[in-house]
C-alpha positions as CSV (number, residue, x, y, z in Angstrom):
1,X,7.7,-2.0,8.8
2,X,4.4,-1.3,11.1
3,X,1.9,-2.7,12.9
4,X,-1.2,-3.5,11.2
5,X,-3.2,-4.3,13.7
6,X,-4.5,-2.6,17.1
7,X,-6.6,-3.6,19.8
8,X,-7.3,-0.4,21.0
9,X,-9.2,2.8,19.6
10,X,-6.9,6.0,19.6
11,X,-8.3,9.4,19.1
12,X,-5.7,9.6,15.9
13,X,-7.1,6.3,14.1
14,X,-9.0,8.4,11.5
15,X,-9.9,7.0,8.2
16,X,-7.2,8.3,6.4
17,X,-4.5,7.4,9.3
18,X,-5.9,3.9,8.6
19,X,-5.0,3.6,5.2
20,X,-1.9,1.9,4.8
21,X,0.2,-0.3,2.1
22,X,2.6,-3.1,2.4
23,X,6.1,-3.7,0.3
24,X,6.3,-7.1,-1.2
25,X,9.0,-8.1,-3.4
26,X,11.0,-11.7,-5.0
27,X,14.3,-12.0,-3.6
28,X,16.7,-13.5,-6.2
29,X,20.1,-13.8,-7.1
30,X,19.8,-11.2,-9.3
31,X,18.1,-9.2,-6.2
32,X,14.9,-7.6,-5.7
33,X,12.2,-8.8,-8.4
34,X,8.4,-8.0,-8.8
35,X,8.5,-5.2,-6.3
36,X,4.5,-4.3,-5.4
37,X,2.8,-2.4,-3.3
38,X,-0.6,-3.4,-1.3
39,X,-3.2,-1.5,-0.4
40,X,-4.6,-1.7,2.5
41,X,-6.7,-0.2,5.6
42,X,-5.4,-1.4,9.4
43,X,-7.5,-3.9,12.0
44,X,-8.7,-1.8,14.7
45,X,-10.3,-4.6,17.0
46,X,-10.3,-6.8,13.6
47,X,-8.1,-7.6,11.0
48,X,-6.3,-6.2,8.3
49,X,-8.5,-5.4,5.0
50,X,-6.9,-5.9,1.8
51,X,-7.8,-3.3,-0.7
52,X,-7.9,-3.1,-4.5
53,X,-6.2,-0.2,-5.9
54,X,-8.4,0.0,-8.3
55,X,-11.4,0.8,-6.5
56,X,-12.9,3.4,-4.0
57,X,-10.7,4.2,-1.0
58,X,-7.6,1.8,-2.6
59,X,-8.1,3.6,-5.8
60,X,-7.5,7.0,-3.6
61,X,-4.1,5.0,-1.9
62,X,-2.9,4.2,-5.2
63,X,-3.6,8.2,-7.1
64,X,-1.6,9.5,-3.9
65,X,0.9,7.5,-4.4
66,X,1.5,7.4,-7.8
67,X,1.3,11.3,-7.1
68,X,3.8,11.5,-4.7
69,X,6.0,9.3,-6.5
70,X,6.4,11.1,-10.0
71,X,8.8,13.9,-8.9
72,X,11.2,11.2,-7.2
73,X,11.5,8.9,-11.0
74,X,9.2,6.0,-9.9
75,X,6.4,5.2,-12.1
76,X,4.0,3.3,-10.3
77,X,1.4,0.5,-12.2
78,X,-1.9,0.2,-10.7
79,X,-3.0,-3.4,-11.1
80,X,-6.2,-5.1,-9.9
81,X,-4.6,-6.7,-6.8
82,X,-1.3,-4.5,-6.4
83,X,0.6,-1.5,-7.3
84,X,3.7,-2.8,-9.4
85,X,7.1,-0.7,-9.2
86,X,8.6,-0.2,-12.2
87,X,12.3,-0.7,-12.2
88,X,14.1,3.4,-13.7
């Protein structure tokens, strides 16, 4: 887990380093449930922007990571709010 906000302008804050997602999930008896991630792009002096992975720079987030996730088993959903992880 990270930070997702800054008050301060670094000279490695690009646009891409501001891209980020966070890991939400159900915790049940059964254990970990509707696992998801969200897309997102940090606050830099103002908050956190939510971003659909199904459009412009989300849509880039979420054909990274579906990308990057392939080769390791996990197939990857891209919904209209979130990015659902499908159980293997």
């Amino acid at each position: 887990m990270g930070n997702l906000v800054f008050d301060f302008v670094a000279p490695f804050f690009t646009e891409a380093t501001r891209r980020t997602i966070v890991f939400s999930a159900d915790i049940t008896a059964a254990g970990l449930e509707n696992c998801r991630l969200i897309c997102c792009r940090t606050g830099v002096n103002g908050p956190v922007k939510m971003l659909s992975p199904r459009e412009s720079e989300g849509a880039e987030l979420a054909a990274t990571l579906t990308r990057l996730s392939a080769p390791l088993g996990t197939a990857l959903t891209v919904g209209a709010d979130a990015i659902a992880i499908r159980p293997s």
